[in-house]
C-alpha positions as semicolon CSV with decimal commas, in nm:
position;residue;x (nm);y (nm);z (nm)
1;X;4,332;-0,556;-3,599
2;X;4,365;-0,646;-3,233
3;X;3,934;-0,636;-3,195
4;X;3,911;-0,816;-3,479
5;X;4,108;-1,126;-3,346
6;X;3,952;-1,100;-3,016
7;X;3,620;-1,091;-3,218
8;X;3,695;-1,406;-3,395
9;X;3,829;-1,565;-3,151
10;X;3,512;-1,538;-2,921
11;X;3,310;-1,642;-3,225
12;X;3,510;-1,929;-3,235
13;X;3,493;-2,043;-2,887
14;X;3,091;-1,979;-2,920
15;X;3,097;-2,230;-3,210
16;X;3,283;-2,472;-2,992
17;X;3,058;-2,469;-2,670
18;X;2,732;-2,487;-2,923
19;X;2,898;-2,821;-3,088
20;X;2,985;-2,943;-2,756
21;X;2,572;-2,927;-2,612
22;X;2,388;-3,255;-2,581
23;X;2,085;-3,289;-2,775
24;X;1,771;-3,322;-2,629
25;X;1,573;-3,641;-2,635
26;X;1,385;-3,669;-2,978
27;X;1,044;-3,703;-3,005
28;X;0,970;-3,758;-3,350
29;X;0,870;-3,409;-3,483
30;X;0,978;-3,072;-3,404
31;X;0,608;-2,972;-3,311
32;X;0,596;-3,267;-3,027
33;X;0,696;-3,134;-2,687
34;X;0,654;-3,352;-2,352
35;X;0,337;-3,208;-2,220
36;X;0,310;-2,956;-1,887
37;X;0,095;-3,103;-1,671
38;X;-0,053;-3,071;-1,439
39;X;0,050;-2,714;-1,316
40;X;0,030;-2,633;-0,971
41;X;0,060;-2,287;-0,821
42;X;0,032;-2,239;-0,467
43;X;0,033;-1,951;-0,284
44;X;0,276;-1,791;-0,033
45;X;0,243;-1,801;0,337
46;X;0,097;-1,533;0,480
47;X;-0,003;-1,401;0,130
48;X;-0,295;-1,159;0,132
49;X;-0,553;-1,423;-0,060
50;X;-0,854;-1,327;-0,221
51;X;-1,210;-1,482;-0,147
52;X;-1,395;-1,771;-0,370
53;X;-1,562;-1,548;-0,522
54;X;-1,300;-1,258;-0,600
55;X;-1,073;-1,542;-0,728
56;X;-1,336;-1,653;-0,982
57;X;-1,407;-1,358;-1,074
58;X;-1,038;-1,299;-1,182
59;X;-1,038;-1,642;-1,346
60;X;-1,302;-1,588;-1,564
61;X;-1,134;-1,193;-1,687
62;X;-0,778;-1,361;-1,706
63;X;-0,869;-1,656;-1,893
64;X;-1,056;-1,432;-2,147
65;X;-0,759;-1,228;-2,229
66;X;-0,640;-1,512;-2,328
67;X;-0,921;-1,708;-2,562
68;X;-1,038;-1,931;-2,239
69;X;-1,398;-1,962;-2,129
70;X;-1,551;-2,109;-1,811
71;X;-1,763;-2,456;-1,953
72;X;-1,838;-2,564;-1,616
73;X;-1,836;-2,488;-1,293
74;X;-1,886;-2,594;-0,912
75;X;-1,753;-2,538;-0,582
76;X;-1,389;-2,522;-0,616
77;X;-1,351;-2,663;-1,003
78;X;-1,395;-2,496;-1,327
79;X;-1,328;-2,649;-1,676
80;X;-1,181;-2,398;-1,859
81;X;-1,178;-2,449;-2,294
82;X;-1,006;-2,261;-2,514
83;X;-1,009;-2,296;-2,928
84;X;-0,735;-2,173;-3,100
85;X;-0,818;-2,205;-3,526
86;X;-0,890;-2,573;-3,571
87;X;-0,716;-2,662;-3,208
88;X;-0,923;-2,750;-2,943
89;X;-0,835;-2,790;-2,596
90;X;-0,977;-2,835;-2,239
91;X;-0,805;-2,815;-1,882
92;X;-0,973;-2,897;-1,545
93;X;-0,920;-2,563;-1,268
94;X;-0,888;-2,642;-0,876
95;X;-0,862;-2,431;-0,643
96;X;-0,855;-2,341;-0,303
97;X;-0,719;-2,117;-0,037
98;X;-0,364;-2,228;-0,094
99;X;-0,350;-2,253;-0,458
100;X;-0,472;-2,350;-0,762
101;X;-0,364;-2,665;-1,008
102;X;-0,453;-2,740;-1,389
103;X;-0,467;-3,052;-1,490
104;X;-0,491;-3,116;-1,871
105;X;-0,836;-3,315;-1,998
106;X;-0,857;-3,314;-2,356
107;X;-0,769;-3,212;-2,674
108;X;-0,859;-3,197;-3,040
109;X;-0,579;-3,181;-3,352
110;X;-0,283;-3,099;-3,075
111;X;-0,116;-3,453;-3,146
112;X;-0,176;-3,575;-2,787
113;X;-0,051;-3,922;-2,745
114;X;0,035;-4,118;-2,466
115;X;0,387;-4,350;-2,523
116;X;0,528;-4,663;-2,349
117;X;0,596;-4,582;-2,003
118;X;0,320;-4,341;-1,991
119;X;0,523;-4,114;-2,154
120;X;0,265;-3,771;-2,305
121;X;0,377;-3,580;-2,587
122;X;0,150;-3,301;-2,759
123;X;0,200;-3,037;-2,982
124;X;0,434;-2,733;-2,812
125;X;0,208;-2,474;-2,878
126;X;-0,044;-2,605;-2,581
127;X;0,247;-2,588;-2,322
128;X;0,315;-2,227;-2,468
129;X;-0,063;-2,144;-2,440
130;X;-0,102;-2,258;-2,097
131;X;0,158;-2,082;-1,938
132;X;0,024;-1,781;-2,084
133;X;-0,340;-1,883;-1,917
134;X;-0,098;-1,908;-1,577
135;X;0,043;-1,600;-1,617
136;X;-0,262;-1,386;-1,722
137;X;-0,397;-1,553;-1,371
138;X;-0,095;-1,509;-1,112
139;X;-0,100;-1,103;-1,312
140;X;-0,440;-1,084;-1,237
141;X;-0,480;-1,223;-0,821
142;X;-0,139;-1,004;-0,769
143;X;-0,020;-1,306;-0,508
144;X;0,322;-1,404;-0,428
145;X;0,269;-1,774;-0,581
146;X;0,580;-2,052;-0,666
147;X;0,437;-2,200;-0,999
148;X;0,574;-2,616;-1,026
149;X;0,533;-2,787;-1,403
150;X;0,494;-3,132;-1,360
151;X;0,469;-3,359;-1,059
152;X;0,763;-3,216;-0,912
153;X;1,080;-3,049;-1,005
154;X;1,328;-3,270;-1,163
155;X;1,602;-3,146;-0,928
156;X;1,393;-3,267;-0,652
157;X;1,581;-3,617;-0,605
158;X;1,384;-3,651;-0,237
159;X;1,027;-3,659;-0,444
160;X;1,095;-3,978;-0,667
161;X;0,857;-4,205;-0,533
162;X;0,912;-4,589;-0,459
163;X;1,309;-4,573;-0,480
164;X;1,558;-4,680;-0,176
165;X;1,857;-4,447;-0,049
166;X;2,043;-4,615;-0,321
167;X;1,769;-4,535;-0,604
168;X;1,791;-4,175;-0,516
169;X;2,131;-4,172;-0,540
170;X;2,131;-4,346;-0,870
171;X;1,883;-4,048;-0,974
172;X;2,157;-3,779;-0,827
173;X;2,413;-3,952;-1,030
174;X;2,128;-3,900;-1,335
175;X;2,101;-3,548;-1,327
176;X;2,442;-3,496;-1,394
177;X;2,424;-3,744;-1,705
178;X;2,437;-3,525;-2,064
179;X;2,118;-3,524;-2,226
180;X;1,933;-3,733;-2,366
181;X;1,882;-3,899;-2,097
182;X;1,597;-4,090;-1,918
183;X;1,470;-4,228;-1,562
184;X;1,235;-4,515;-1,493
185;X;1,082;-4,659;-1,173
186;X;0,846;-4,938;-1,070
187;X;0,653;-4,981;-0,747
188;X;0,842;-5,267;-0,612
189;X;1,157;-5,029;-0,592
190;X;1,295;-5,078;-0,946
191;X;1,486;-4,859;-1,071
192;X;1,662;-4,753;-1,455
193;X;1,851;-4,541;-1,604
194;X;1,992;-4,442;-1,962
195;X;2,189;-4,148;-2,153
196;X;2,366;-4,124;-2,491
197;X;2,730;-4,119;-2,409
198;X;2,959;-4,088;-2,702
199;X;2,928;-4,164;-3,032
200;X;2,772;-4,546;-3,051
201;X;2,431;-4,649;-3,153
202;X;2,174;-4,375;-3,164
203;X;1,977;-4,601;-2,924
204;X;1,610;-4,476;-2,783
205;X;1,705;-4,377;-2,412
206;X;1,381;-4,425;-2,290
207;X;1,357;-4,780;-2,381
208;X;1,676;-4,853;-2,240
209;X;1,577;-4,682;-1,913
210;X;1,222;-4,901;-1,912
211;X;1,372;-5,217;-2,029
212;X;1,668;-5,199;-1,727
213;X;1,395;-5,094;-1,450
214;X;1,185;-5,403;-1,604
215;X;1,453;-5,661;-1,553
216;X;1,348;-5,644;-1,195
217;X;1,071;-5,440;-1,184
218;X;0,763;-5,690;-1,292
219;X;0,661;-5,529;-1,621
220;X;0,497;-5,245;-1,380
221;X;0,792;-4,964;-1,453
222;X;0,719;-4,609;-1,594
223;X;0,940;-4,307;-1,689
224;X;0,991;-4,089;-1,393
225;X;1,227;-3,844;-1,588
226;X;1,345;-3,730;-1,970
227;X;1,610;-3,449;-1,983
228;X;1,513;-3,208;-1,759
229;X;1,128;-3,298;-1,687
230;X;0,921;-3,495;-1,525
231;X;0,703;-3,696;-1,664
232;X;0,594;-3,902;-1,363
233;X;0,210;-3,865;-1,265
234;X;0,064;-3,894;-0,946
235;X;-0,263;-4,129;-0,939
236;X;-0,443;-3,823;-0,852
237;X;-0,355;-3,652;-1,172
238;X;-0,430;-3,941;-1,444
């Protein structure tokens, strides 16, 4: 009898600690996911790197294995497209002697959309399909590469852009909020932040977030973070 109680009683305590999770912020539909992009890889220093021309050539055989084809190409850019049943989707491919980055372009029938506070959902399956594309590549060059979703990690409280000392330290305080949660920021310095603590109003956190950056931040403010991601872009990368 004694395993048996121990049994239940971890079973129990498993129960307990899956109750006790924070959700994750809701995005309408379980198909939705906020989208991966863009992805940068960059190579190690010192890493053996192959030529322009040996790294296309892997390119091209990686992406294949995994439904992509080359639609365009030039010096240092490719478009890569890929069509999955009725899904259509398109990524633009730089790259150089330190790295590569994929930036997404467009899409057809993957519920793209782009929310208040420049805020990009799209069907999960895309993230799921391009990390497979990444990892068919990084297999194929066989080059000690750190691969970075987003514009930055969200643990990364020294790359939020615009924000004082005190801003960053309003983001540390952030990451240790339960989830849902939300960031904002505005040029001028603005900052806001929201999470569902206890069990009031099932408010929108991300609204909150925007609407507390905007009471000082000039109507200009845009999500920096939800949960764990980053959904900040980088005027390069819109």
């Amino acid at each position: 009898m004694q395993p048996m109680v121990r049994a239940c009683a971890l079973a129990l305590l498993l129960a307990q600690c899956a109750f006790a999770r924070a959700d994750s912020y809701d995005l309408g539909s379980f198909r939705l996911a906020l989208i991966d992009d863009p992805v940068r890889v960059e190579f190690q220093k010192g890493a053996a790197v192959p030529t322009p021309d040996n790294l296309q050539q892997v390119i091209r055989i990686a992406a294949a294995t995994r439904g992509w084809r080359v639609a365009t190409q030039a010096v240092g850019r490719m478009e890569l497209i890929n069509v999955v049943r009725d899904h259509t989707m398109s990524v633009e491919f730089l790259y150089d002697e330190t790295g590569y980055r994929l930036r997404y372009m467009q899409s057809t029938n993957l519920l793209y959309a782009a929310r208040p506070g420049n805020v990009r959902v799209i069907h999960k399956n895309y993230n799921e399909w391009l990390n497979e594309l990444v990892l068919a590549i990084n297999g194929g060059l066989q080059v000690p590469a750190q691969t970075t979703k987003g514009f930055a990690p969200v643990a990364r409280i020294d790359a939020v852009p615009y924000v004082s000392e005190k801003g960053r330290g309003a983001y540390q305080e952030f990451l240790g909020m339960p989830t849902p949660r939300a960031f904002a920021i505005a040029p001028n310095g603005s900052w806001g932040r929201a999470a569902r603590i206890g069990a009031g109003p099932r408010r929108d956190v991300a609204e909150d977030a925007l609407a507390r950056c905007n009471q000082r931040g000039e109507g200009q403010c845009r999500m920096y973070a939800i949960d764990g991601h980053v959904v900040w872009t980088a005027v390069s990368d819109r």
